[in-house]
N, CA, C and O atoms as a Maestro MAE file, in Angstrom:
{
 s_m_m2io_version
 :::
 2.0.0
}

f_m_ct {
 s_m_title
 :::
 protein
 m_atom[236] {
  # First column is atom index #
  i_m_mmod_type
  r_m_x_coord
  r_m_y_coord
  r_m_z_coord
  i_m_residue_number
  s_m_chain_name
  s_m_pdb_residue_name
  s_m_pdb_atom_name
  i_m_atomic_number
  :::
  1 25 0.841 -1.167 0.000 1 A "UNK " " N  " 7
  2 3 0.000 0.000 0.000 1 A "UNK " " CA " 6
  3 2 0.893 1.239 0.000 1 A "UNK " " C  " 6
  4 15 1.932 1.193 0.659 1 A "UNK " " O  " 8
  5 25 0.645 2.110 -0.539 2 A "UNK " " N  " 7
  6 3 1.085 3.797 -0.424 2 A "UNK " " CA " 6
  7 2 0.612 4.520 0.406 2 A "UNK " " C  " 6
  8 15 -0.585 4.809 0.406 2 A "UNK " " O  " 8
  9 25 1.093 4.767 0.903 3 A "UNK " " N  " 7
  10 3 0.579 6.059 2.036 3 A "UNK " " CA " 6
  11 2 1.479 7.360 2.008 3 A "UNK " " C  " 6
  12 15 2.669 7.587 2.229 3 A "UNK " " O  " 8
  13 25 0.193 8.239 1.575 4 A "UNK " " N  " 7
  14 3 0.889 9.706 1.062 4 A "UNK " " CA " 6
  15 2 0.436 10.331 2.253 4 A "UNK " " C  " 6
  16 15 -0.713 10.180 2.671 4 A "UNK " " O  " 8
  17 25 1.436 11.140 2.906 5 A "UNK " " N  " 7
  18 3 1.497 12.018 4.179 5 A "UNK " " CA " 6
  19 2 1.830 13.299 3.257 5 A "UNK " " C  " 6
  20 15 2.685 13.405 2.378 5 A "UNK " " O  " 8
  21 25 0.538 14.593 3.905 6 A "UNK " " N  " 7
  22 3 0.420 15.999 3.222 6 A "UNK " " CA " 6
  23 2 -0.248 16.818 4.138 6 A "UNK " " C  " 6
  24 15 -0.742 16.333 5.155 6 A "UNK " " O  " 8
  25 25 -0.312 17.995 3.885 7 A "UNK " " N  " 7
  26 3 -1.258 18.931 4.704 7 A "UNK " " CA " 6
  27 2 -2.638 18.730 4.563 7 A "UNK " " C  " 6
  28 15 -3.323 19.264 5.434 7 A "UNK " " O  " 8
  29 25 -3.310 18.005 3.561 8 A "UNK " " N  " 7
  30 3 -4.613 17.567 3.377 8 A "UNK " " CA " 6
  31 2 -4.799 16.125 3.493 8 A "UNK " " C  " 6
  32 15 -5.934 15.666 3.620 8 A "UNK " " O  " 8
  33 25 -4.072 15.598 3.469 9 A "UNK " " N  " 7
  34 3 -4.316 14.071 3.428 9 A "UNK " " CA " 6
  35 2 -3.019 13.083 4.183 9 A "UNK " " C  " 6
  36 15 -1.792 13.159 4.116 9 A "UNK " " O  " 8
  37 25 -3.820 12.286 4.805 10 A "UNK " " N  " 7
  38 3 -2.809 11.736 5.634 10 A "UNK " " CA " 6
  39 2 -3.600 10.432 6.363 10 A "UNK " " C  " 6
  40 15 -4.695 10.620 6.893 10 A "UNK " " O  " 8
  41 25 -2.788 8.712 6.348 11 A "UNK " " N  " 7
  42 3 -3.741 7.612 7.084 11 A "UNK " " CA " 6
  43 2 -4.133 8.186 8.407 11 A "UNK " " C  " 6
  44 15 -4.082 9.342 8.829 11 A "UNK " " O  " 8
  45 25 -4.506 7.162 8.903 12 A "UNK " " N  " 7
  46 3 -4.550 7.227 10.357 12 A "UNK " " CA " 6
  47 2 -2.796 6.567 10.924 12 A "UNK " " C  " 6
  48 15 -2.222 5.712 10.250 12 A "UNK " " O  " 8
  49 25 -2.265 7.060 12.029 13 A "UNK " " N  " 7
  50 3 -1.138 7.025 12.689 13 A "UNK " " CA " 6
  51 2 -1.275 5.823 12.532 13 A "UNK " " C  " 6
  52 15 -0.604 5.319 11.631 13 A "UNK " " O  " 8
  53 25 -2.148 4.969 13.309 14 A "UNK " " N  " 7
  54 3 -1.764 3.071 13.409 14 A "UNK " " CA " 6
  55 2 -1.497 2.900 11.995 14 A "UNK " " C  " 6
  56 15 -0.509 2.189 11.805 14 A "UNK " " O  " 8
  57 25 -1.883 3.190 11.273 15 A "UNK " " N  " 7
  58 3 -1.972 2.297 9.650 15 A "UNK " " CA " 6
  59 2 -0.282 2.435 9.373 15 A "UNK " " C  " 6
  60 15 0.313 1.552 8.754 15 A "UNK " " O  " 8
  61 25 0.231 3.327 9.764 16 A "UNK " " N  " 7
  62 3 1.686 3.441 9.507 16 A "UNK " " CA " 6
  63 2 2.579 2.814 10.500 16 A "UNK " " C  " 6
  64 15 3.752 2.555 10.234 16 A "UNK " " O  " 8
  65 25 2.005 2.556 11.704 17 A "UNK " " N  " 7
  66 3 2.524 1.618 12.563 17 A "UNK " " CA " 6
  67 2 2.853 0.212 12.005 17 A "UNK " " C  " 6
  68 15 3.970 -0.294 11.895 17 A "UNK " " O  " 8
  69 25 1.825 -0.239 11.723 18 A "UNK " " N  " 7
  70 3 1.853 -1.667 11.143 18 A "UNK " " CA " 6
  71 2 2.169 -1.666 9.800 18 A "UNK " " C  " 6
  72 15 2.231 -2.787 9.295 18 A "UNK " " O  " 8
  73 25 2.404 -0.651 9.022 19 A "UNK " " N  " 7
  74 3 3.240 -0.858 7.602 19 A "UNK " " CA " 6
  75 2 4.558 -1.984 7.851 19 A "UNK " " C  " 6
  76 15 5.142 -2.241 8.903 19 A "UNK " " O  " 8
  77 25 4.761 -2.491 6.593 20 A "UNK " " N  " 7
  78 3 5.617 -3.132 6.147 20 A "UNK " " CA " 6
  79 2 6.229 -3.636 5.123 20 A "UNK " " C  " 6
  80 15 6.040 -2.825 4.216 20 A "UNK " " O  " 8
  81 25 6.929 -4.607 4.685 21 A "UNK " " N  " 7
  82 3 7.582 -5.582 3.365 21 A "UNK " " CA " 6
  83 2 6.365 -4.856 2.627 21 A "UNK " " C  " 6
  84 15 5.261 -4.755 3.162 21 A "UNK " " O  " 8
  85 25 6.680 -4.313 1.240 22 A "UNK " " N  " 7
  86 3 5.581 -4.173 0.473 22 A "UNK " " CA " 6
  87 2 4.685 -2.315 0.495 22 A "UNK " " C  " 6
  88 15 4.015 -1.778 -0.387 22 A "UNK " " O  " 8
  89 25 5.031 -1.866 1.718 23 A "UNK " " N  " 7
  90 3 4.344 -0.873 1.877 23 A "UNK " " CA " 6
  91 2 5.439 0.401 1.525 23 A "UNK " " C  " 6
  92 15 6.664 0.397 1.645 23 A "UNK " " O  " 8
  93 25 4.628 1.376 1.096 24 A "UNK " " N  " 7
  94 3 5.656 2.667 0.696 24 A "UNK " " CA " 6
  95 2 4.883 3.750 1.260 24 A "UNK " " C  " 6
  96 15 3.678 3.871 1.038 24 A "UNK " " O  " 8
  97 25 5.517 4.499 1.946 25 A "UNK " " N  " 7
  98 3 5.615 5.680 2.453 25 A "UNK " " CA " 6
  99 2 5.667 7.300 1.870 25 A "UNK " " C  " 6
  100 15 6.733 7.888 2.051 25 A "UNK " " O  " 8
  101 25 5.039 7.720 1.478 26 A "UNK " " N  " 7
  102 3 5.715 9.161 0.878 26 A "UNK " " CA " 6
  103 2 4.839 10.054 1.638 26 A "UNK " " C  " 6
  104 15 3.632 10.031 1.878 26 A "UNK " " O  " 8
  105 25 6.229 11.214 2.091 27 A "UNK " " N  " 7
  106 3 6.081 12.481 2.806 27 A "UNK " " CA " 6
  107 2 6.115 13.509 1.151 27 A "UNK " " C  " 6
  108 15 6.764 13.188 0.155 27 A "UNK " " O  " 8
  109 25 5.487 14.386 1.245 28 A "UNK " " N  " 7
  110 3 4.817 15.532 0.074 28 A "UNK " " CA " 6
  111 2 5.722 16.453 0.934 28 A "UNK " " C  " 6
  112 15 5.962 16.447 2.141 28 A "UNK " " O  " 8
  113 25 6.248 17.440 -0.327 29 A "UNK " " N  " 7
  114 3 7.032 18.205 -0.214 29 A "UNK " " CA " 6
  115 2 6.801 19.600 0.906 29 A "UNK " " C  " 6
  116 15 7.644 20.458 1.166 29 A "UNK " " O  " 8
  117 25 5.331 19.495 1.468 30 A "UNK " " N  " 7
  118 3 4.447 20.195 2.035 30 A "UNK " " CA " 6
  119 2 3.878 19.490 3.668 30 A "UNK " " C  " 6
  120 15 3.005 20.151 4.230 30 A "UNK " " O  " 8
  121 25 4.276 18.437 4.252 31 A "UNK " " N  " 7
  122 3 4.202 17.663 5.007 31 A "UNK " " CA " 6
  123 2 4.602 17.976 6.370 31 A "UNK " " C  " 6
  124 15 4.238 17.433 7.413 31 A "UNK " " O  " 8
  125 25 5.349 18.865 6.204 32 A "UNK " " N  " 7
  126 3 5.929 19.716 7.385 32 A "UNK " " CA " 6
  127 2 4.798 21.118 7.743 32 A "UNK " " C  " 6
  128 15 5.029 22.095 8.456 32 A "UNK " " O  " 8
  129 25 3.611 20.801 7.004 33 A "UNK " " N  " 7
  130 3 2.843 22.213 7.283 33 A "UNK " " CA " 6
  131 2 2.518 21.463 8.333 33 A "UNK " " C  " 6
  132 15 2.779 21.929 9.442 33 A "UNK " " O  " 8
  133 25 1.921 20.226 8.246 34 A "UNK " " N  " 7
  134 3 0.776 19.688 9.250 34 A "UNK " " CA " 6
  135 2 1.882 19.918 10.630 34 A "UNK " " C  " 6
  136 15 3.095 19.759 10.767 34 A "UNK " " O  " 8
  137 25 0.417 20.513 11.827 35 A "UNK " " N  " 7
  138 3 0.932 20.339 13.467 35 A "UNK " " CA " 6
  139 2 1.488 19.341 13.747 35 A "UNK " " C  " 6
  140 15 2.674 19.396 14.074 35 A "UNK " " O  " 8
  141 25 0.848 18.204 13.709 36 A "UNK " " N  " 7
  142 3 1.269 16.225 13.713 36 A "UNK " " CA " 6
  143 2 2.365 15.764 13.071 36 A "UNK " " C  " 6
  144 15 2.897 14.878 13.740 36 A "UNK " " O  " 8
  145 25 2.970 16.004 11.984 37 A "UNK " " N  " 7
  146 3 4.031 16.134 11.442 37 A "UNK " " CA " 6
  147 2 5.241 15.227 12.061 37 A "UNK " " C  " 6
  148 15 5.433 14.213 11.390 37 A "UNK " " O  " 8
  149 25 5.908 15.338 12.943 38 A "UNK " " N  " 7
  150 3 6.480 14.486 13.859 38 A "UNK " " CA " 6
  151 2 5.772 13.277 14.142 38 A "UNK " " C  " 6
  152 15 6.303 12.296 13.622 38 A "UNK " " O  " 8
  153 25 4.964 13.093 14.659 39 A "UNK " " N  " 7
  154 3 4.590 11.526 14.801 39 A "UNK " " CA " 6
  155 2 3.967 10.762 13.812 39 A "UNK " " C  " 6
  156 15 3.408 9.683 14.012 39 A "UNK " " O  " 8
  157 25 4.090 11.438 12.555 40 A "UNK " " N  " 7
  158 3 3.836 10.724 11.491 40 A "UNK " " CA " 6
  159 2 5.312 11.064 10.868 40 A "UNK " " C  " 6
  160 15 5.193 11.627 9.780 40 A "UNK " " O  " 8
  161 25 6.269 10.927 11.153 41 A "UNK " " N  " 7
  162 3 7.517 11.021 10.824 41 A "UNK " " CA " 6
  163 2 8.284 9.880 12.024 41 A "UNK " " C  " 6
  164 15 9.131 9.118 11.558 41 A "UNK " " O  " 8
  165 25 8.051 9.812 13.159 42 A "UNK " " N  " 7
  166 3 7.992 8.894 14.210 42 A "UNK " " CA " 6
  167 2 7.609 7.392 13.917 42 A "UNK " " C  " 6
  168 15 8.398 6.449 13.975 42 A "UNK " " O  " 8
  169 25 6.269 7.322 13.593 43 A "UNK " " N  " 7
  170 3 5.438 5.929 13.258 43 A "UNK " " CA " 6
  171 2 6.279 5.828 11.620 43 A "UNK " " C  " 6
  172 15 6.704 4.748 11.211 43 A "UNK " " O  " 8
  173 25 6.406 7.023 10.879 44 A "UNK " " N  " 7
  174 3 7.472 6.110 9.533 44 A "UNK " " CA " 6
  175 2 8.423 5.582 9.702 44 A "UNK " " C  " 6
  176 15 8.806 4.762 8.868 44 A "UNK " " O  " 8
  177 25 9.206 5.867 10.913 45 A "UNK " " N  " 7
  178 3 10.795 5.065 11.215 45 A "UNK " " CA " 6
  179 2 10.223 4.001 11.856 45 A "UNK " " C  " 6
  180 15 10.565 3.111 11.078 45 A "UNK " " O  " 8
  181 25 9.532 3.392 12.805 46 A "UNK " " N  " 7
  182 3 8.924 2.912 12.897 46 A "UNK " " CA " 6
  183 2 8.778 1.403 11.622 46 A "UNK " " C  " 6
  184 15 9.521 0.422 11.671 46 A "UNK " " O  " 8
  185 25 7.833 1.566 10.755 47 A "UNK " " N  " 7
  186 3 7.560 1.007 9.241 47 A "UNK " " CA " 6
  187 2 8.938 0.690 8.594 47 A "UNK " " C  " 6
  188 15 9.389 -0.446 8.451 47 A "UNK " " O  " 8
  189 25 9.607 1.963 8.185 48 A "UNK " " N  " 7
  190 3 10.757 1.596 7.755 48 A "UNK " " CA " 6
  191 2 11.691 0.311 8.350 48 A "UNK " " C  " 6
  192 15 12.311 -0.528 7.697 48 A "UNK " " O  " 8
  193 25 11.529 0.505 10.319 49 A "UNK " " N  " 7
  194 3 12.292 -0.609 10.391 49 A "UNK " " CA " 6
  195 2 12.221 -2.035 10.473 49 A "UNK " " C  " 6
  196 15 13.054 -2.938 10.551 49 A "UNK " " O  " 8
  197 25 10.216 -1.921 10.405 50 A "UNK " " N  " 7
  198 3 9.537 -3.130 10.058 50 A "UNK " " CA " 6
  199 2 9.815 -3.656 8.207 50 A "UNK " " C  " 6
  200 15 9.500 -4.752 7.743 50 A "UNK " " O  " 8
  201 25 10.461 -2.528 7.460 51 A "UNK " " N  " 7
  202 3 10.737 -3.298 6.382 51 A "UNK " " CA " 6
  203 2 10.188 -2.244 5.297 51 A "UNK " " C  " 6
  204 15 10.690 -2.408 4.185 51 A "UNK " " O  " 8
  205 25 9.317 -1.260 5.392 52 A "UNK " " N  " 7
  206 3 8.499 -0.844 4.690 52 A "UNK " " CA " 6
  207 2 9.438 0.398 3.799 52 A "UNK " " C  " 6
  208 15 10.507 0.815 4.244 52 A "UNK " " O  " 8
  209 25 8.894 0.844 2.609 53 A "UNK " " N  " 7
  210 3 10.240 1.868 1.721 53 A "UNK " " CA " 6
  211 2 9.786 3.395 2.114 53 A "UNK " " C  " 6
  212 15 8.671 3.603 2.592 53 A "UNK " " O  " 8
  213 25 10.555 4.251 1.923 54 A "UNK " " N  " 7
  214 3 10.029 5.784 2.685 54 A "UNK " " CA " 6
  215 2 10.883 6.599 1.183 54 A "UNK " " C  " 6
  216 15 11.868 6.361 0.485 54 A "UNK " " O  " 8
  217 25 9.806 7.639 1.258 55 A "UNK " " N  " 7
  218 3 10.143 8.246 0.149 55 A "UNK " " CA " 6
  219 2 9.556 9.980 0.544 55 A "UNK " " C  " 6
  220 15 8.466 10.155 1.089 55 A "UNK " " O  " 8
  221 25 10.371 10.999 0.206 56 A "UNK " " N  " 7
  222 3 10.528 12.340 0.783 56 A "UNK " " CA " 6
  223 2 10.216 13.361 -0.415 56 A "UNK " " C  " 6
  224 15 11.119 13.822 -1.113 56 A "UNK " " O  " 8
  225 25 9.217 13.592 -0.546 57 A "UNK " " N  " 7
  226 3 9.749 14.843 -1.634 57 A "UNK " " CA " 6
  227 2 10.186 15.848 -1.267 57 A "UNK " " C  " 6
  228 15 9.693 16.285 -0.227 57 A "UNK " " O  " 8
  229 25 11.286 16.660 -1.932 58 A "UNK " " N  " 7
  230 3 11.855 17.604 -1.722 58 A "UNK " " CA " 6
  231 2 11.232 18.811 -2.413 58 A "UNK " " C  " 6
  232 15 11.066 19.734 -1.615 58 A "UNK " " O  " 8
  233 25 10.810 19.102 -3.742 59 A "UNK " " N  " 7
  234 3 10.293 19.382 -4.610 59 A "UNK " " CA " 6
  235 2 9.195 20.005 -5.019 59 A "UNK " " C  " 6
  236 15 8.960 20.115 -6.222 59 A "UNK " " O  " 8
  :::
 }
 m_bond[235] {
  # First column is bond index #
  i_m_from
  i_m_to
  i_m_order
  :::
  1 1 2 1
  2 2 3 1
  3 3 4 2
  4 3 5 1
  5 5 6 1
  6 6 7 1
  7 7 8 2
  8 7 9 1
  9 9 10 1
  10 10 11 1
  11 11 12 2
  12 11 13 1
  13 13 14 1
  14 14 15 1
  15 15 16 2
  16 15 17 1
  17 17 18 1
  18 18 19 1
  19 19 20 2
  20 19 21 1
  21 21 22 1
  22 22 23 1
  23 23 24 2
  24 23 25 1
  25 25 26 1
  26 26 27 1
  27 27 28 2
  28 27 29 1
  29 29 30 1
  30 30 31 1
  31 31 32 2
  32 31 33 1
  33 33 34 1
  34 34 35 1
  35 35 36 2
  36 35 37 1
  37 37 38 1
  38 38 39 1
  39 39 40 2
  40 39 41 1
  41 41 42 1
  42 42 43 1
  43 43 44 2
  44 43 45 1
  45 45 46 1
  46 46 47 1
  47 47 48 2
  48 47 49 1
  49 49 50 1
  50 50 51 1
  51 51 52 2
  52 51 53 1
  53 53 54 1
  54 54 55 1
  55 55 56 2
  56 55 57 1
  57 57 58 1
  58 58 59 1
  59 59 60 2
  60 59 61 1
  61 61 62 1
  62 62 63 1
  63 63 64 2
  64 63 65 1
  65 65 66 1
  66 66 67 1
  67 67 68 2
  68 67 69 1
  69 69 70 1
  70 70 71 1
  71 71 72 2
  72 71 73 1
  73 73 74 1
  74 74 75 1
  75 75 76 2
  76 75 77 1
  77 77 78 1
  78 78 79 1
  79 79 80 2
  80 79 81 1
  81 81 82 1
  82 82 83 1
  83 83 84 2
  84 83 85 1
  85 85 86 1
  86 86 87 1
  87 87 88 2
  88 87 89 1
  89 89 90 1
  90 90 91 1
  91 91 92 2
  92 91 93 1
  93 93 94 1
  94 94 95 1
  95 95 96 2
  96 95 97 1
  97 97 98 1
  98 98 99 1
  99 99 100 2
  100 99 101 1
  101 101 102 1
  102 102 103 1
  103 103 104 2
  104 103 105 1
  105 105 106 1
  106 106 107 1
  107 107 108 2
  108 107 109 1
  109 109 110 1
  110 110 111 1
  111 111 112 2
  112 111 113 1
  113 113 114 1
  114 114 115 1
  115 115 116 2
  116 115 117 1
  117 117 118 1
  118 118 119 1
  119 119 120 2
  120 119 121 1
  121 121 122 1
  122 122 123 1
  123 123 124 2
  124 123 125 1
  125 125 126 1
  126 126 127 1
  127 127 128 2
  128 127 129 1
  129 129 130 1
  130 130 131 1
  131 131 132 2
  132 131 133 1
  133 133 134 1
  134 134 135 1
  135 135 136 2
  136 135 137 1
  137 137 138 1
  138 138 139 1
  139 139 140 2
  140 139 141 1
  141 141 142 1
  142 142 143 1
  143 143 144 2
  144 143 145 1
  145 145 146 1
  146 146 147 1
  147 147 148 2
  148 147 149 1
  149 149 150 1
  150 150 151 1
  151 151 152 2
  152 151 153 1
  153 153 154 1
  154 154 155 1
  155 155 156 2
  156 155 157 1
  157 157 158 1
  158 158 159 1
  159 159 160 2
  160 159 161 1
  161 161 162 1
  162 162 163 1
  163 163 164 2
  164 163 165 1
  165 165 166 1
  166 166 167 1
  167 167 168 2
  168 167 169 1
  169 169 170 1
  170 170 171 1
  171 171 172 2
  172 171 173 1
  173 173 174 1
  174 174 175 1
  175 175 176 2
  176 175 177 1
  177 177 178 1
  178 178 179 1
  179 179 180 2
  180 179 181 1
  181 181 182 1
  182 182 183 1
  183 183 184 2
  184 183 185 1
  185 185 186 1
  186 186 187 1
  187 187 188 2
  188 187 189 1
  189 189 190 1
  190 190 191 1
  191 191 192 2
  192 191 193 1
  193 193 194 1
  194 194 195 1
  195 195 196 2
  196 195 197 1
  197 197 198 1
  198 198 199 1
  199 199 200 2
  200 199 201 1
  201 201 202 1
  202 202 203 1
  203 203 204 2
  204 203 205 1
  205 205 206 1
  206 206 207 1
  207 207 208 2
  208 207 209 1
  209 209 210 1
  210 210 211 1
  211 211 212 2
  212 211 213 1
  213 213 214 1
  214 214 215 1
  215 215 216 2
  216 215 217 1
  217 217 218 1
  218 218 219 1
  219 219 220 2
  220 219 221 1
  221 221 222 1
  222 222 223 1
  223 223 224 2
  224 223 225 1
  225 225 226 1
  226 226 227 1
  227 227 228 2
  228 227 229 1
  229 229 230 1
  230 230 231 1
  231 231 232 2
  232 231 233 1
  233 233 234 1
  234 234 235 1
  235 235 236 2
  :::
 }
}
């Protein structure tokens, strides 16, 4: 599954908890607007070290 983290759109925190093998991550170049921001940056390391791929736009 993909899970796009943005100022408008974003899972619920658990869903990124339990990411894994197979699951991809992307933070939007705009992701740092949201207040929450950190713990959906938290629960991605998290995923990542369950296996899952993380991807950042800069852009």
């Amino acid at each position: 599954m993909i899970y796009r983290i943005g100022p408008g759109c974003a899972p619920a925190i658990g869903d990124l908890y339990t990411a894994g093998p197979g699951d991809t991550i992307v933070f939007l170049h705009d992701a740092r607007e949201r207040t929450d921001w950190l713990r959906y940056w938290q629960a991605a390391a998290v995923a990542v070290f369950r296996g899952a791929a993380l991807t950042v736009v800069s852009a």
